[in-house]
TORDREN-27044 format. One record per residue (C-alpha): x, y, z; residue in one letter; residue number from 1. Coordinates in steps of 0.2 Angstrom, whole numbers, plus 5000, padded with zeros to 4 digits. Layout:
BEGIN
REC      x      y      z   residuo   num
REC      X      Y      Z         A   NUM
...
//
This chain:
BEGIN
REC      x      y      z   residuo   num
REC   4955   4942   4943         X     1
REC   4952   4957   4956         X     2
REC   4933   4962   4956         X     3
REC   4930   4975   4969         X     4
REC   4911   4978   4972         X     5
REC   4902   4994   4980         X     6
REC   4917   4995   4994         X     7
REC   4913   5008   5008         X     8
REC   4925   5006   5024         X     9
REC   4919   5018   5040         X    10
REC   4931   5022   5055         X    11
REC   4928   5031   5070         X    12
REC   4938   5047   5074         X    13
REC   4930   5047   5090         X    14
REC   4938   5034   5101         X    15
REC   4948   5043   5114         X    16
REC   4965   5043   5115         X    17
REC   4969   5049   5132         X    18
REC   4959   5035   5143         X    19
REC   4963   5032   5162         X    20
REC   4955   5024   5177         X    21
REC   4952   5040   5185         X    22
REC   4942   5048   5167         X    23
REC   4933   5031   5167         X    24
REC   4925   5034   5186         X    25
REC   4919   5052   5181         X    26
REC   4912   5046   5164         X    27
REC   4903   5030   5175         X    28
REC   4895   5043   5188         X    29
REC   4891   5058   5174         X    30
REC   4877   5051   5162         X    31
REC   4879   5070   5154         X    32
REC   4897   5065   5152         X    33
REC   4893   5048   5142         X    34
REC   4880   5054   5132         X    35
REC   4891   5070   5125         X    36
REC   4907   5058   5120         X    37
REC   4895   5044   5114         X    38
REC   4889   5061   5103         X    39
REC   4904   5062   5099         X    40
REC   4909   5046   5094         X    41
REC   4892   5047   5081         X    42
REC   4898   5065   5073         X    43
REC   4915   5060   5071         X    44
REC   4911   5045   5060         X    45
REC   4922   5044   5041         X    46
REC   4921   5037   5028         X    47
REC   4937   5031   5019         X    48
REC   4930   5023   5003         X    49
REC   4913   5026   5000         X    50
REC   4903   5015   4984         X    51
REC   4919   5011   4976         X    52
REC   4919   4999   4962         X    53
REC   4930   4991   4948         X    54
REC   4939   4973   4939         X    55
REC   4954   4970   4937         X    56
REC   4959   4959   4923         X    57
REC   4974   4944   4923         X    58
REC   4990   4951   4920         X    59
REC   4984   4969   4919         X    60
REC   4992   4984   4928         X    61
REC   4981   4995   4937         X    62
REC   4986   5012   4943         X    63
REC   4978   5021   4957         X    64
REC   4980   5040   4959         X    65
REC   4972   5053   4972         X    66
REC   4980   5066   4985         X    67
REC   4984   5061   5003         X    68
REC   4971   5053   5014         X    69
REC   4962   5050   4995         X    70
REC   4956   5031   5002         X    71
REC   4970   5024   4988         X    72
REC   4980   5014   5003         X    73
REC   4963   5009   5014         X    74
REC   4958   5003   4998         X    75
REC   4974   4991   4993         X    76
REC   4974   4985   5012         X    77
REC   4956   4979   5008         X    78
REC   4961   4971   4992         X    79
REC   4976   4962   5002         X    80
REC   4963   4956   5014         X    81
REC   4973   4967   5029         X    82
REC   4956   4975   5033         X    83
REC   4939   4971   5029         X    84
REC   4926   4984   5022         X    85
REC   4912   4990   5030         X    86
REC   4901   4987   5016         X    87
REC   4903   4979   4999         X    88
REC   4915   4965   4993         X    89
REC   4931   4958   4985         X    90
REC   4934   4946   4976         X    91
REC   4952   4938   4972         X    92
REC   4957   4924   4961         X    93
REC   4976   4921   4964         X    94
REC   4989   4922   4977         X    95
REC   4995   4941   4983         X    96
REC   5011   4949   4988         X    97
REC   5004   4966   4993         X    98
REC   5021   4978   4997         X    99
REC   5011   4989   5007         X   100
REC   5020   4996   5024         X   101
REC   5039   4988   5019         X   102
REC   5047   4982   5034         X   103
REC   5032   4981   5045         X   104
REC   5032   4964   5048         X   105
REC   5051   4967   5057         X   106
REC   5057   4964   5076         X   107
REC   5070   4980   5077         X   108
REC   5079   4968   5090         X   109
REC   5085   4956   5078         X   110
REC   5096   4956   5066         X   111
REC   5093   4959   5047         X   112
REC   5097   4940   5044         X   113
REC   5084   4933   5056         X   114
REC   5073   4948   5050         X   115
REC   5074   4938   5033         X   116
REC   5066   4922   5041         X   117
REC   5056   4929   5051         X   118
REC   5049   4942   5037         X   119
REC   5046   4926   5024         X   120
REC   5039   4916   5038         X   121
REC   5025   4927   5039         X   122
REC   5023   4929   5020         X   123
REC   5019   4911   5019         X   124
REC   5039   4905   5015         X   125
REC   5044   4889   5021         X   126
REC   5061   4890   5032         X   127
REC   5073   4877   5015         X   128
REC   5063   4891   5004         X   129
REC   5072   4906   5012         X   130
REC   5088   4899   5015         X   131
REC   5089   4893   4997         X   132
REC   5085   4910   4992         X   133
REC   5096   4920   5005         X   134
REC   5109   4923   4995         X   135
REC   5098   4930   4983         X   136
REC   5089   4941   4996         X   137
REC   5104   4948   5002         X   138
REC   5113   4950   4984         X   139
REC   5098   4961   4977         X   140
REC   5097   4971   4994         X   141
REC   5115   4975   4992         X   142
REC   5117   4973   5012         X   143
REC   5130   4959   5014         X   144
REC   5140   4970   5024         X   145
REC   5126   4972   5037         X   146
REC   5117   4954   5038         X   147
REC   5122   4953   5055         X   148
REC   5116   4970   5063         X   149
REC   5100   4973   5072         X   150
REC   5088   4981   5061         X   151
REC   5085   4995   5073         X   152
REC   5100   5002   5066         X   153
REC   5096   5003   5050         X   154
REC   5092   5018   5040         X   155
REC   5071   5019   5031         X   156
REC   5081   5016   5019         X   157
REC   5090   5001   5019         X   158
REC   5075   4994   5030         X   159
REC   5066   4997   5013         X   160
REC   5080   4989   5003         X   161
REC   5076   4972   5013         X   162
REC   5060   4970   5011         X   163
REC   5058   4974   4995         X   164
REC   5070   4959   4990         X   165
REC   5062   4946   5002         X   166
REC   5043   4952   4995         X   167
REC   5049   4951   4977         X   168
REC   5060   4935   4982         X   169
REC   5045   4924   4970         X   170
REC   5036   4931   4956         X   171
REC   5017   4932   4964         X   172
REC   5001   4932   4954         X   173
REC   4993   4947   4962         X   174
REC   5008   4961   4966         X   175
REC   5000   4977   4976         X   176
REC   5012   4991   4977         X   177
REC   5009   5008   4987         X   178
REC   5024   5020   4984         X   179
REC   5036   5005   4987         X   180
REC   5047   5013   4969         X   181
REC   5049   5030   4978         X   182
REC   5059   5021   4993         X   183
REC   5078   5021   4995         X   184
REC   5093   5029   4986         X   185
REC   5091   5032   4965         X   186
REC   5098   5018   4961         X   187
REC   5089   5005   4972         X   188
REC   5072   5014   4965         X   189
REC   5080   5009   4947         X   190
REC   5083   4993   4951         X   191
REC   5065   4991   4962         X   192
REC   5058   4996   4945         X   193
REC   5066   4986   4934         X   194
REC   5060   4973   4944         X   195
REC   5044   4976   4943         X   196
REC   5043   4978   4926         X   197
REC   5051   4962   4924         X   198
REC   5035   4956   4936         X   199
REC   5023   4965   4925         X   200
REC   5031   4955   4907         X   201
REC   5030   4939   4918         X   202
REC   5008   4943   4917         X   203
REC   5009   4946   4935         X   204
REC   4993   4957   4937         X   205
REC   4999   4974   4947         X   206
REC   4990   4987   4959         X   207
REC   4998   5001   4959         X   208
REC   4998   5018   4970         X   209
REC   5011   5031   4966         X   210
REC   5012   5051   4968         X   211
REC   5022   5049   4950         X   212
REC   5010   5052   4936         X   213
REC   5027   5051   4925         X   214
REC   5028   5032   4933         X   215
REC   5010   5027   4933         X   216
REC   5009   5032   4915         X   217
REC   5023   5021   4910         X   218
REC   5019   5006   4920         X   219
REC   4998   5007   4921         X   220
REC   4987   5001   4909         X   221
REC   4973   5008   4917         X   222
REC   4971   5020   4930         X   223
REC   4955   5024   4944         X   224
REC   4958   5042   4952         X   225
REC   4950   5042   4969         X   226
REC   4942   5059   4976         X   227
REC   4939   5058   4994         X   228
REC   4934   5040   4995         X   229
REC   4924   5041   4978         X   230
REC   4929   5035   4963         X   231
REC   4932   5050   4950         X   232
REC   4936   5043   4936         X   233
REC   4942   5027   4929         X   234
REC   4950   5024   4910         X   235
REC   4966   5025   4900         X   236
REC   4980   5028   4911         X   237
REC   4988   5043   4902         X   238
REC   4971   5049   4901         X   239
REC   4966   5051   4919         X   240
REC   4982   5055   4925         X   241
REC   4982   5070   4915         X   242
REC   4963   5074   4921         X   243
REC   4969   5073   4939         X   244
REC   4984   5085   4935         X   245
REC   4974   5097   4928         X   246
REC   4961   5095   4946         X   247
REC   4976   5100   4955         X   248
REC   4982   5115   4942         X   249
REC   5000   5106   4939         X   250
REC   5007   5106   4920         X   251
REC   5002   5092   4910         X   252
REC   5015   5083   4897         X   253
REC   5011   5090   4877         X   254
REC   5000   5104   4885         X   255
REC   5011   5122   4883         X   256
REC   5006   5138   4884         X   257
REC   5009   5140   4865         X   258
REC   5019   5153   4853         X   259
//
């Protein structure tokens, strides 16, 4: 379904931030200048994924763990297709809903109604599609109240709420998921996860990034723990979940300090 083979992605740290005309004309008559930033450029190369490997079978859930700035959300971007590695290949066989950045494909100007066309359009929904869905959309978002309100005005929260009903709006063969269950109130993330699960028993196969060991356990199959763009260790999903507890010193489930 998902083969991921000897991914290495490389971005520049260097590029400057703070470019004007005037910085451009100094550069352009200081070879000393040009030769130090393109320095620079060279010694501030990183390496997001470096040699990382694995499958991913039909209607498997596959759990990614790691701390922040791990590679885990450069990785499913690659997989979604949203970047391209530097090295390495993927390959996909079936269509994906990836529920990466929620919400980033909305004009803050607009309401949250138009939002919902213009959201699905770029997910690849046709315009009879949404509308015979909308009421679906809005139902499962719980914003009925609010359809007619720029999105601008809207809490993370409810933004979150949105999105998650049009992405989930068909049941997709590929789902990518990066911390999409830890978004909105309680209730919202128990009805998000219900609805995944319900994904999951349809043999939709799932990639799934979450700082929850508690949820990755109960939702993975498998897990792959990335270490600063490496692959650590890839198995059983309770297994390596508790392996990367243990790297980080936090308490694992069953293991007390005894009598």
């Amino acid at each position: 379904m998902i083969k991921v083979d000897n991914i290495s992605m490389r971005f520049n740290l260097g590029i400057e931030k703070n470019f004007s005309m005037k910085q451009f004309v100094v550069d352009l008559f200081s070879p000393s200048k040009r030769k130090e930033k393109k320095k620079k450029k060279v010694n501030n190369e990183f390496w997001a994924l470096k040699n990382v490997s694995f499958e991913v079978k039909r209607g498997e859930v596959m759990g990614f763990v790691g701390t922040n700035g791990a590679g885990k959300s450069t990785l499913l971007k690659i997989v979604a297709g949203v970047m391209k590695p530097t090295e390495g290949k993927v390959s996909v066989g079936g269509n994906i809903c990836p529920m990466i950045e929620l919400g980033a494909g909305f004009d803050s100007e607009l309401t949250a109604r138009e939002n919902v066309f213009l959201n699905g359009a770029v997910m690849g929904y046709s315009r009879d599609f949404l509308q015979s869905k909308y009421d679906e959309i809005v139902d499962f978002a719980e914003l009925a109240d609010f359809m007619e309100v720029p999105v601008k005005n809207f809490s993370s929260g409810m933004i979150a709420r949105l999105a998650f009903s049009i992405a989930t709006i068909v049941e997709p063969e590929i789902l990518i998921v990066d911390e999409i269950l830890s978004v909105g109130d309680a209730a919202f993330q128990k009805k998000s996860e219900a609805k995944m699960r319900s994904m999951i028993s349809g043999g939709t196969t799932v990639l799934y990034v979450s700082h929850s060991a508690a949820s990755i356990k109960a939702l993975c199959d498998r897990v792959v723990w990335i270490d600063h763009g490496h692959v650590k260790m890839i198995g059983d999903a309770k297994d390596v979940c508790n392996e990367y507890l243990r790297s980080l010193g936090l308490p694992v489930e069953g293991e007390g300090n005894g009598a």
